[in-house]
C-alpha positions as CSV (number, residue, x, y, z in Angstrom):
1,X,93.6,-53.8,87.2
2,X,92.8,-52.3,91.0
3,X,90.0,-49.2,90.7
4,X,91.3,-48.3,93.8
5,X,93.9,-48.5,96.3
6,X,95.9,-46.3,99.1
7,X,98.8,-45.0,97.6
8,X,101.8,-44.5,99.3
9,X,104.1,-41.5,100.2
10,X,107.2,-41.1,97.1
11,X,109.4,-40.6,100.1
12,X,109.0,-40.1,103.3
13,X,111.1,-37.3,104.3
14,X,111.0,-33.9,103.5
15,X,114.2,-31.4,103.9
16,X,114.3,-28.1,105.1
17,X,117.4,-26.7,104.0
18,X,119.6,-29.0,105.4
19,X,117.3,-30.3,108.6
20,X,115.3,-33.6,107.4
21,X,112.3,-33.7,108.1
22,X,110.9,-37.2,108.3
23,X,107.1,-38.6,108.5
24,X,107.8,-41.5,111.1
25,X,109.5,-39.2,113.7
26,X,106.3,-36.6,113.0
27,X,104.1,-39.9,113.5
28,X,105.7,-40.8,116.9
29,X,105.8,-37.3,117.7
30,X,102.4,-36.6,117.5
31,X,101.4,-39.3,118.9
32,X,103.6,-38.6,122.2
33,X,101.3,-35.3,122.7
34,X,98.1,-36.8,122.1
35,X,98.9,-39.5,124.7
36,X,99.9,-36.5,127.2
37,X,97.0,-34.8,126.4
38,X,94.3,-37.2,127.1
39,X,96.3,-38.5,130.2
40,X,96.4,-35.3,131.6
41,X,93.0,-34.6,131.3
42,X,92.0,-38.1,132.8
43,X,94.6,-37.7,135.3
44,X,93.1,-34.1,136.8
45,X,89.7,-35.8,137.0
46,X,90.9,-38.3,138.5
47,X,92.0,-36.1,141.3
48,X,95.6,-35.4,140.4
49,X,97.8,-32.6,139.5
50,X,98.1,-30.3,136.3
51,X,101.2,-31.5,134.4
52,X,102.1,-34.8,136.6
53,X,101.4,-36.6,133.6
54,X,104.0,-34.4,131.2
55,X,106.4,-34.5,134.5
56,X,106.1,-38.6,134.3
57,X,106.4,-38.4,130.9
58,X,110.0,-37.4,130.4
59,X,110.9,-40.4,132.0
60,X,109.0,-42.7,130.4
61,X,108.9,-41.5,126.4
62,X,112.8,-41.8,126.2
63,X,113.0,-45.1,128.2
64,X,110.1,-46.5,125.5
65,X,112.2,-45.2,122.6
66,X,114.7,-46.8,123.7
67,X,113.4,-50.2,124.6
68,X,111.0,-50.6,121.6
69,X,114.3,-50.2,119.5
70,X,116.3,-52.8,121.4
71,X,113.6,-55.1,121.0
72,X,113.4,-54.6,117.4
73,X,117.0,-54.7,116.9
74,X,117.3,-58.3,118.7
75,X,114.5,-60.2,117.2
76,X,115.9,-58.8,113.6
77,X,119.0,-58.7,114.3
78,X,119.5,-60.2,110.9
79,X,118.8,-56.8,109.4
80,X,121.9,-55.6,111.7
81,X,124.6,-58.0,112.1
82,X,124.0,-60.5,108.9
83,X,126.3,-60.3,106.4
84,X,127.0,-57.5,104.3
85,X,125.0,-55.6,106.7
86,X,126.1,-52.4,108.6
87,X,125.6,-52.7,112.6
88,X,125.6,-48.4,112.2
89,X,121.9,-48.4,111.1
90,X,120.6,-50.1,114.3
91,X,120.9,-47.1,115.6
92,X,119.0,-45.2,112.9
93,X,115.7,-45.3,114.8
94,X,114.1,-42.8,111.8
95,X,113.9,-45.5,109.6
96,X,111.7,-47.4,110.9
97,X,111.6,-50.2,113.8
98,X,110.0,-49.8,117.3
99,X,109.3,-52.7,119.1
100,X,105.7,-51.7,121.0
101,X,106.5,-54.7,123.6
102,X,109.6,-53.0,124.6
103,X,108.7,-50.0,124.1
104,X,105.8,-50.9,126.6
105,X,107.7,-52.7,129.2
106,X,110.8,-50.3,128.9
107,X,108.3,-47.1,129.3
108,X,106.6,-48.4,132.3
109,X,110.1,-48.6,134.0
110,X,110.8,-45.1,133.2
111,X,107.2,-44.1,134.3
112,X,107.6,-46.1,137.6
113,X,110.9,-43.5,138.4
114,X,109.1,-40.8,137.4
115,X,105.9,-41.7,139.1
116,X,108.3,-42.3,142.3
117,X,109.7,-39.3,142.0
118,X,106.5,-37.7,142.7
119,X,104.7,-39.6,145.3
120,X,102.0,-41.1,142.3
121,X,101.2,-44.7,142.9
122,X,102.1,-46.3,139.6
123,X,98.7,-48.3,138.5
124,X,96.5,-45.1,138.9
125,X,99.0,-43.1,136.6
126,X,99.1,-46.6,134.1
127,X,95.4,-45.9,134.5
128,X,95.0,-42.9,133.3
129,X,97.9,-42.5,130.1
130,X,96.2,-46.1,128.8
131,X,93.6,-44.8,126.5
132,X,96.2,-42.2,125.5
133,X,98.4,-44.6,124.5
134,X,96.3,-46.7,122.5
135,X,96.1,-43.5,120.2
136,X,99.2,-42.9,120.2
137,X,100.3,-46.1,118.7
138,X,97.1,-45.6,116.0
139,X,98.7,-42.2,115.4
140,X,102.1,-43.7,115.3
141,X,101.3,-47.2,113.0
142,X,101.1,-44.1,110.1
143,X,105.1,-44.1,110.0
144,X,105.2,-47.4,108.7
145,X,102.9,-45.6,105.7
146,X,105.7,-43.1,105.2
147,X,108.4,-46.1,105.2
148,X,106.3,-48.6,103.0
149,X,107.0,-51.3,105.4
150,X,104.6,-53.6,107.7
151,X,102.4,-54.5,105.1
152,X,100.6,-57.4,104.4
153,X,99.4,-60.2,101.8
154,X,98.7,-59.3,98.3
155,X,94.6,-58.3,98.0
156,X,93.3,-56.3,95.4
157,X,90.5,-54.7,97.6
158,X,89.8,-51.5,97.2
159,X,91.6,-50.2,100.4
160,X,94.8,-51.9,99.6
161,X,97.7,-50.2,99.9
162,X,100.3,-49.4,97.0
163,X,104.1,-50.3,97.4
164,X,106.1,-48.9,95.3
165,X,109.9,-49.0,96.4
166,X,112.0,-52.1,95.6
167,X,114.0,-50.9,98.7
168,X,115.3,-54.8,101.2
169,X,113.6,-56.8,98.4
170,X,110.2,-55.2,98.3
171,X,108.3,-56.4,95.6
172,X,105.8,-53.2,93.9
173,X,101.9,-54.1,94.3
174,X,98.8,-53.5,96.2
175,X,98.9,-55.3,99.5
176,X,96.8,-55.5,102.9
177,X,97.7,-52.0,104.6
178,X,98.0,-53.5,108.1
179,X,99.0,-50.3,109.3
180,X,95.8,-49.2,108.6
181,X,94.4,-52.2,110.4
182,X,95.7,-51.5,113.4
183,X,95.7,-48.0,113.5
184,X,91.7,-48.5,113.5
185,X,92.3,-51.4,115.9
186,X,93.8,-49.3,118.7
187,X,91.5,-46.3,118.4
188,X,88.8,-49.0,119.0
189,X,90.5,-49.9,122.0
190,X,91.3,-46.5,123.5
191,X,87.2,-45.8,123.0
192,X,86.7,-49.3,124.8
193,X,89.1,-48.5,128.1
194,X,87.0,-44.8,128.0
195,X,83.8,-46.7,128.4
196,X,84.7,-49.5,130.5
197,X,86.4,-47.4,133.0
198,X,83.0,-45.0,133.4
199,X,80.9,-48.0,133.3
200,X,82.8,-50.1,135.7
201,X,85.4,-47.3,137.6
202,X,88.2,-49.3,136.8
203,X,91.1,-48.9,139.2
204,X,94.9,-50.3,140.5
205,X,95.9,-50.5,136.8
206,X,93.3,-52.7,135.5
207,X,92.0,-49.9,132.7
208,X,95.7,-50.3,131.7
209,X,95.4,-54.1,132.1
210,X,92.2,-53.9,129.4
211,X,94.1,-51.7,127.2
212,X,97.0,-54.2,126.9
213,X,94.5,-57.2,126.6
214,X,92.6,-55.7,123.9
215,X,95.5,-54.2,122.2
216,X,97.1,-57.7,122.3
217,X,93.7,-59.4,120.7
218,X,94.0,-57.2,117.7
219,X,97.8,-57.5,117.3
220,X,97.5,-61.5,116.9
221,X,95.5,-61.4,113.9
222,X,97.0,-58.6,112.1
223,X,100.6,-59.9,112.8
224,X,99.4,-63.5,111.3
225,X,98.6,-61.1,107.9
226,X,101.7,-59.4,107.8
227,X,104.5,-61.0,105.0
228,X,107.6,-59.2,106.4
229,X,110.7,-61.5,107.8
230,X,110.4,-62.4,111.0
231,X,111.1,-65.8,113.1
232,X,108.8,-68.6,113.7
233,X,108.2,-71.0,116.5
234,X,105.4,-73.7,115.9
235,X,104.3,-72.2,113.1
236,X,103.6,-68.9,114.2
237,X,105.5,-65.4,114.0
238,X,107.6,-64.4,117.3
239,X,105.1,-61.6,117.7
240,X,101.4,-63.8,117.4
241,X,103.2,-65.8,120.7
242,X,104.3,-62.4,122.8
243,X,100.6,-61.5,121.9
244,X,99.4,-64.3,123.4
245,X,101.2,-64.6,126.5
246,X,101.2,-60.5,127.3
247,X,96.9,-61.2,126.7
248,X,96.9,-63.7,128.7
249,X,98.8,-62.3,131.5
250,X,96.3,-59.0,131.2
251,X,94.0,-61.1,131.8
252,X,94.8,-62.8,135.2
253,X,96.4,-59.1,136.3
254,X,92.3,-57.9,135.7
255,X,90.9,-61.1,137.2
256,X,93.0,-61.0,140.7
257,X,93.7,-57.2,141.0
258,X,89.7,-57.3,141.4
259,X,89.5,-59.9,144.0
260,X,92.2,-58.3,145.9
261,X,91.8,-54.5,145.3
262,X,88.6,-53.6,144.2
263,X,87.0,-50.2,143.5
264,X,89.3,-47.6,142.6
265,X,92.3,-45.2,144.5
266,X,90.5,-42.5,146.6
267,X,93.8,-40.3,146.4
268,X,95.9,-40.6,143.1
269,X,98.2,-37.7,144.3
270,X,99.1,-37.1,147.6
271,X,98.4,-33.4,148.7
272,X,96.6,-32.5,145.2
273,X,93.4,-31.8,147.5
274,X,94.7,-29.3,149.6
275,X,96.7,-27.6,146.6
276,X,93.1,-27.1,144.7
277,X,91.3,-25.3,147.2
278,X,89.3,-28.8,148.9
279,X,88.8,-30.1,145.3
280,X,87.5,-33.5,145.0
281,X,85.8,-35.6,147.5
282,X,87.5,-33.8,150.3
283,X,86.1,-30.5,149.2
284,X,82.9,-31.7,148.4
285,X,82.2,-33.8,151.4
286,X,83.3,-30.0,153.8
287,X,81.4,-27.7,151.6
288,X,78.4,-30.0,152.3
289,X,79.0,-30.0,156.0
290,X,79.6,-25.8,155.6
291,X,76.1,-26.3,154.4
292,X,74.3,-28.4,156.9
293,X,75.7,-26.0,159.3
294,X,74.4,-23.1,158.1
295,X,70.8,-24.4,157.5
296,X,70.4,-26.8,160.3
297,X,66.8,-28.4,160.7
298,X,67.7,-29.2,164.5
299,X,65.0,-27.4,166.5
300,X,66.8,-26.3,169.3
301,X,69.3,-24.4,167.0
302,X,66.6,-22.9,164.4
303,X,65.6,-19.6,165.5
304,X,69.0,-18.1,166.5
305,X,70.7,-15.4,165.0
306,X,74.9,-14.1,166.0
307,X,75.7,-11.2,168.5
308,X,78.7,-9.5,169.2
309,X,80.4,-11.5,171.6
310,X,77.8,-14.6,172.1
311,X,76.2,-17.3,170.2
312,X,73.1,-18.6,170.0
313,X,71.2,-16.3,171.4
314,X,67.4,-17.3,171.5
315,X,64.7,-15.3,169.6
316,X,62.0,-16.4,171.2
317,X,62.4,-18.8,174.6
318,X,59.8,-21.4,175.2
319,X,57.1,-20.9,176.9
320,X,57.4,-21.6,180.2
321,X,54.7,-24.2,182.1
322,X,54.1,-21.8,185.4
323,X,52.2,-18.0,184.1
324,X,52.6,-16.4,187.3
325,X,56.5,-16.8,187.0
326,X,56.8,-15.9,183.5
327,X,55.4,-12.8,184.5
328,X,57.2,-11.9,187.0
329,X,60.6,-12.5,185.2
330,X,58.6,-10.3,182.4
331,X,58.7,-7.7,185.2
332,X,62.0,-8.0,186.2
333,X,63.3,-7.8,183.3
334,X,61.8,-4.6,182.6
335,X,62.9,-3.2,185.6
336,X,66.6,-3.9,184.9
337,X,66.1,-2.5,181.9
338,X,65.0,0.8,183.2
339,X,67.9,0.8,185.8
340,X,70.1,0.6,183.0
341,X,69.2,3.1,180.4
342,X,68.5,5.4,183.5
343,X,72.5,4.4,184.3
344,X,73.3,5.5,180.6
345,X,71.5,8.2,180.5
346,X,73.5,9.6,183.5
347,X,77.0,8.2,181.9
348,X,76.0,10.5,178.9
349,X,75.1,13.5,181.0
């Protein structure tokens, strides 16, 4: 007899009236802002635009929709287009069934149009929506909660999760809540890209490059729990060998982007600068030279104040090496200045 155990949702949709209202679309949802939240943040310090990120975003969201989806739909397509199965409900995305390697590779294409479309080179924007996304999907693996589905082996640990529907042969129990797993697993790694990319100011994509390596690292070992049908080659599910090849690819993308591009973009966003009022380096680098202007330590500038129509008048000259002369230019002086209040004086009268 389990003491404890998760238990799941008794449905997972609610109605309003007649609108549904169901806990995997709330899940993705969610998650969608969170990722534009964060990215937007880390794209503004970063030296970009207020709401580039949300701008990019409508391109990329629906293009990820709809290639986690078709990735789903053709590695089960036995759920589909088997017999006695109806082809309608590939298209029921709300029950459950996004691919996150199409999704991935299908949002990055929508994100490239939309980072096109603005003038944003494409790896600084990947840079900055990566630990974003990563939360997302932790946010997101909570759907699979509401749908009892993506579960794994039998345990009777006292974080297992319950199954109770008998729904596509589901058998009622307590099983390892992989969801769970991974959920933990990518807010891990969205903490990791944070730190790596102040520690190391990680740039041309390879923050995004780490997210997908680490995300990968942790999907291996929870896919090789799950107990859900899926296909095999060598002995291992479909999804342990995209792991592996996407990490490993992540990997040489991190290795070679830093031979060949290292450090990190100076300008994300062409013109963002000049929009801000010289924010960012720019700004920094003329308000310091404002600065060194205005207190200069050269010596043959200190001393000198402004006046109407000249600059740089002296306070005091040097002293000159001859006495005699500097006297006599002391006397001149003071005689021209007599002619010419006495010529004032005569203007006023």
């Amino acid at each position: 007899m389990e003491l404890a155990f998760i238990p799941s949702p008794s449905r997972g949709v609610l109605y309003l009236g007649p609108i549904p209202l169901r806990g995997y679309a709330f899940c993705i949802i969610i998650g969608v802002f969170v990722a534009v939240w964060l990215g937007n943040k880390r794209w503004i310090a970063r030296g970009g635009r207020s709401g580039t990120v949300a701008d990019i975003a409508v391109w990329a969201v629906p293009f990820g929709l709809i290639g986690g989806r078709l990735y789903h739909v053709i590695t089960d397509y036995q759920l589909y287009f088997s017999e006695g199965r109806d082809w309608v409900d590939a298209f029921k995305v709300w029950e459950g069934g996004l691919g996150i390697w199409g999704a991935i590779a299908f949002g990055a294409v929508g994100a490239w149009i939309g980072a096109r479309r603005r003038g944003v080179p494409m790896p600084a924007y990947a840079d900055a929506v990566a630990p974003g996304i990563a939360l997302a999907q932790a946010i997101g693996r909570w759907g699979n909660w509401f749908n009892q589905e993506l579960y794994g082996k039998p345990t009777d640990l006292p974080w297992a999760v319950e199954i109770t529907s008998t729904a596509d042969g589901r058998l009622p129990g307590t099983y390892h809540p992989t969801f769970l797993y991974e959920s933990l697993w990518c807010i891990g790694v969205a903490l990791l890209v944070i730190w790596a990319d102040r520690r190391f100011r990680l740039g041309h994509g390879r923050a995004f490059a780490l997210y997908v390596a680490a995300y990968c690292a942790g999907r291996f070992w929870i896919e090789y729990m799950r107990v859900d049908d899926a296909h095999h080659i060598l002995g291992l599910r479909l999804n342990n060998w995209t792991a592996l090849f996407v990490f490993l690819l992540a990997v040489l993308y991190i290795v070679l982007s830093a031979r060949m591009r290292p450090g990190r973009e100076a300008v994300v966003e062409p013109g963002a600068e000049s929009a801000g009022g010289d924010a960012g380096p720019e700004g920094e680098k003329d308000a310091g030279t404002a600065s060194a202007d205005t207190a200069s330590d050269d010596p043959d500038t200190a001393g000198t104040e402004e006046a109407p129509g000249k600059t740089g008048v002296p306070k005091a000259a040097e002293a000159p090496e001859d006495t005699d002369d500097a006297a006599a230019d002391a006397k001149d002086e003071k005689d021209a200045g007599g002619v010419k209040n006495g010529a004032d004086s005569a203007k006023k009268g």
